[in-house]
C-alpha positions in Angstrom: 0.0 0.0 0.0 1.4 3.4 -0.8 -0.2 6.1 1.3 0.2 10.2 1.3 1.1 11.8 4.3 0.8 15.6 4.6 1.1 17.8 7.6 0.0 21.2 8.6 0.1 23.2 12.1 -3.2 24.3 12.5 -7.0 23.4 11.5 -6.8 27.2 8.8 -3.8 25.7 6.8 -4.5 24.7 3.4 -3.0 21.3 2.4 -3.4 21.3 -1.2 -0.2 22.2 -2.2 1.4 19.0 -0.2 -1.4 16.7 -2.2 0.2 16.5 -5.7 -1.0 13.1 -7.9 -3.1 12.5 -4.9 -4.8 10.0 -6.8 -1.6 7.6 -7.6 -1.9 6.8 -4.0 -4.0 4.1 -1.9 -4.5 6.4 0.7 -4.1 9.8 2.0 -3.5 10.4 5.6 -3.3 14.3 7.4 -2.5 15.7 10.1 -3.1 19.3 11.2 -0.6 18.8 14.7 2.6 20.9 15.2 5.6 19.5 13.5 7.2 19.7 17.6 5.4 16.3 18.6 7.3 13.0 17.3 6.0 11.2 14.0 4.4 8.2 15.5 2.9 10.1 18.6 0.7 12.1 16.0 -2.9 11.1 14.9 -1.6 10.2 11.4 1.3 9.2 12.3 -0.1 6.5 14.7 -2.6 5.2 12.1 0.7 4.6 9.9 2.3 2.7 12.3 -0.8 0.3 12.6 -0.5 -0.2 8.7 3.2 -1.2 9.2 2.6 -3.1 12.4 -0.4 -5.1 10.0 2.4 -5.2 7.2 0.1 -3.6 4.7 2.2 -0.4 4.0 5.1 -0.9 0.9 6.2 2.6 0.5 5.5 6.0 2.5 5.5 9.6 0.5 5.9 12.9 1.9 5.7 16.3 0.5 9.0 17.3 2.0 11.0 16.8 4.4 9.7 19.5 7.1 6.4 17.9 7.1 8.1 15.2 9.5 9.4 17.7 11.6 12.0 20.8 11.7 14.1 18.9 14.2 17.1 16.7 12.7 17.2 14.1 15.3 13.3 13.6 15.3 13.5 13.1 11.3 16.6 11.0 11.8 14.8 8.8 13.9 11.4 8.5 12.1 13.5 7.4 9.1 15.7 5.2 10.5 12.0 3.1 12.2 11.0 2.5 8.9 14.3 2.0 7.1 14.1 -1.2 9.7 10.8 -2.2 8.7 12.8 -2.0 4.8 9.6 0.7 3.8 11.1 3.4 1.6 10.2 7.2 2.4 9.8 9.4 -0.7 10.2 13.4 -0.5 8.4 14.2 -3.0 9.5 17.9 -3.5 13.2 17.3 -3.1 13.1 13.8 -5.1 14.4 11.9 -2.3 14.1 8.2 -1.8 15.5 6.9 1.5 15.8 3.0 0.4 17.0 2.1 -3.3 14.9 -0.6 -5.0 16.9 -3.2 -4.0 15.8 -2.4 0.1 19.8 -0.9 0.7 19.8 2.2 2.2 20.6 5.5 0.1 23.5 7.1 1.1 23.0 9.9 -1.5 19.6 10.6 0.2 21.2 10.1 3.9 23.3 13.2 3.2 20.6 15.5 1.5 18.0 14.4 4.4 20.8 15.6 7.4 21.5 19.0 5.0 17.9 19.8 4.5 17.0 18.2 7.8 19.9 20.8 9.6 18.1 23.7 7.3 14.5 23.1 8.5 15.6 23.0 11.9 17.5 26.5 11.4 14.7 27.8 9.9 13.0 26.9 13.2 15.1 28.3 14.7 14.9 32.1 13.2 11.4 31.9 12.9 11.2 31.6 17.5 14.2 34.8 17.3 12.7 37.0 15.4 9.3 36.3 17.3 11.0 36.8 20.5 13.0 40.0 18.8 9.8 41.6 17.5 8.1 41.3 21.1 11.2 42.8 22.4 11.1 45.7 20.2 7.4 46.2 20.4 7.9 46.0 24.4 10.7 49.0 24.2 8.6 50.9 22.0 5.4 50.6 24.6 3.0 48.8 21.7 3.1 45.3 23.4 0.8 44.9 26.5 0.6 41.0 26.5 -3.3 40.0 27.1 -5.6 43.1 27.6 -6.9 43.1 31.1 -10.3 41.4 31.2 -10.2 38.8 28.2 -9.3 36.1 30.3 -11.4 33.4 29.6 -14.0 31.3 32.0 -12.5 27.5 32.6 -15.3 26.2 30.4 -14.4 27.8 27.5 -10.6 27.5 28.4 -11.0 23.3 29.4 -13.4 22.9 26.0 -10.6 24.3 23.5 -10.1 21.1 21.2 -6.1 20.4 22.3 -7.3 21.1 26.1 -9.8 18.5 25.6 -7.2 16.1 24.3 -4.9 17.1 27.1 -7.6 16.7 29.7 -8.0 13.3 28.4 -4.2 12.1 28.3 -3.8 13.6 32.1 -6.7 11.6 33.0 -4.9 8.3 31.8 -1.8 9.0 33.8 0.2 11.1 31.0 3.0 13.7 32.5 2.7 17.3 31.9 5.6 17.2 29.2 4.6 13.7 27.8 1.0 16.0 27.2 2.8 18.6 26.0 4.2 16.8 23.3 1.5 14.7 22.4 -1.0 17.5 22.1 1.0 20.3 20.6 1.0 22.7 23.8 3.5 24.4 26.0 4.0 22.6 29.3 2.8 25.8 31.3 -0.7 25.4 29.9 -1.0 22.0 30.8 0.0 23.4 34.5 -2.8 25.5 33.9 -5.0 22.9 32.9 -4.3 20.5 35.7 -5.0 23.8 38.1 -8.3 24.1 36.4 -9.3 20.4 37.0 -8.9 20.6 40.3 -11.0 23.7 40.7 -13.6 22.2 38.3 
């Protein structure tokens, strides 16, 4: 079985782009997670798994390479779980194939996946400094105030966001604040934050 995985951040992004010759595949599986939680922790990515673990998937393709994540040793480590199950990974944007036909591993692609791999993660990288730079300049400048005074929001509304709910759900089964963090997308403060909640609630 050859399947489609594509990946965006956040239930607005628009995955058409990532869905090229959709139709040459046996199935198309999504994602709309944060690229910071692990491969086969996310929705999709667990549903593949199951396909491996039932030996039905032959070949996995991925629009590119950031789609698995924009940290090297996280994409180093998806590909090396199913370079052991011998299931070949193709990027399709950057023409990369991690396994040559014969099931040996491609070197060639090995050293474009830890270049590009080592870009995305830079790319990360700037994106969180000139986020924390721009607050920092609007702050000197007297234009950032952080939350206006009076929009925080009741705990309903606040516990019945969709990632709270799935948070609520993996606390309740035992799951540590940054295992739920991880899982769910969230920064480990707000699952404080939740667990506070619950125990007002």
């Amino acid at each position: 079985m050859k399947v489609l995985y594509v990946r965006v951040s956040s239930e607005t992004q628009n995955t058409e782009r990532q869905r090229v010759n959709k139709d040459d595949f046996d199935l198309l599986i999504e994602d709309r997670v944060t690229g910071a939680i692990p491969f086969l922790e996310r929705p999709g990515g667990k549903k593949i798994k199951k396909l491996v673990d039932d030996g039905y998937l032959t070949e996995l393709n991925v629009w590119s390479i950031d789609r698995f994540s924009r940290d090297l040793k996280s994409i180093l480590e998806t590909i090396e779980y199913f370079d052991e199950k011998n299931i070949p990974i193709k990027f399709i944007n950057q023409g990369i194939q991690t396994l040559n036909e014969d099931g040996t591993k491609n070197h060639i692609a090995s050293l474009l996946i830890n270049i590009l791999g080592s870009i995305a993660q830079m790319e990360r990288s700037q994106i969180r400094e000139r986020q924390y730079e721009g607050i920092q300049l609007a702050k000197a400048r007297g234009v950032y105030k952080g939350r206006a005074n009076g929009t925080s929001e009741d705990t309903l509304t606040f516990l019945s966001k969709p990632k709270n709910k799935k948070a609520i759900d993996l606390i309740k089964k035992g799951y540590k604040n940054i295992e739920v963090s991880r899982i769910v997308g969230l920064h480990p403060n707000t699952i404080t934050k939740i667990r506070k909640k619950l125990e007002i609630c």
